[in-house]
C-alpha positions, 0 to 999 in steps of 0.5 A, a space after each residue: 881903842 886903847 883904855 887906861 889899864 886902871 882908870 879905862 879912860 880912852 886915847 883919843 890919839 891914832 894908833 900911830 902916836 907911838 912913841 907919845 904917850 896914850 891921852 885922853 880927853 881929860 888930860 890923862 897921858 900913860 905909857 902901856 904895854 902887854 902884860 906880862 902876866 897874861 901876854 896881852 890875852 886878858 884872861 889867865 886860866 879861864 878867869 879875867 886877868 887880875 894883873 890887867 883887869 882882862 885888858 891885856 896892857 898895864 901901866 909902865 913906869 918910864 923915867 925921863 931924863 934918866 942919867 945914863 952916864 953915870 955907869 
């Protein structure tokens, strides 16, 4: 079960939405990935993770709709 990396609410999606966005019930949707501080293990050093909260994602920042062309 994926949780929201700040709010832990819970995806109700399959594991198979990909590339959808997570959703829960209460209308949250996210992209997450692993994070990079820990590499997905939830702990650093013994200690819960600060940067995921000991989830082992964080949130990503996706644009959609992102001009491309203008490189």
């Amino acid at each position: 079960m994926r949780r929201h990396p700040e709010t832990r609410v819970e995806c109700v999606l399959a594991d198979t939405h990909y590339p959808r966005p997570h959703y829960a019930l209460d209308g949250t949707t996210w992209h997450d990935g692993l994070c990079g501080a820990c590499s997905g293990s939830g702990s650093r050093d013994g200690t819960v993770c600060d940067s995921c909260h000991g989830g082992g994602f964080c949130l990503l920042e996706i644009e959609i709709g992102a001009d491309i062309d203008e490189e």
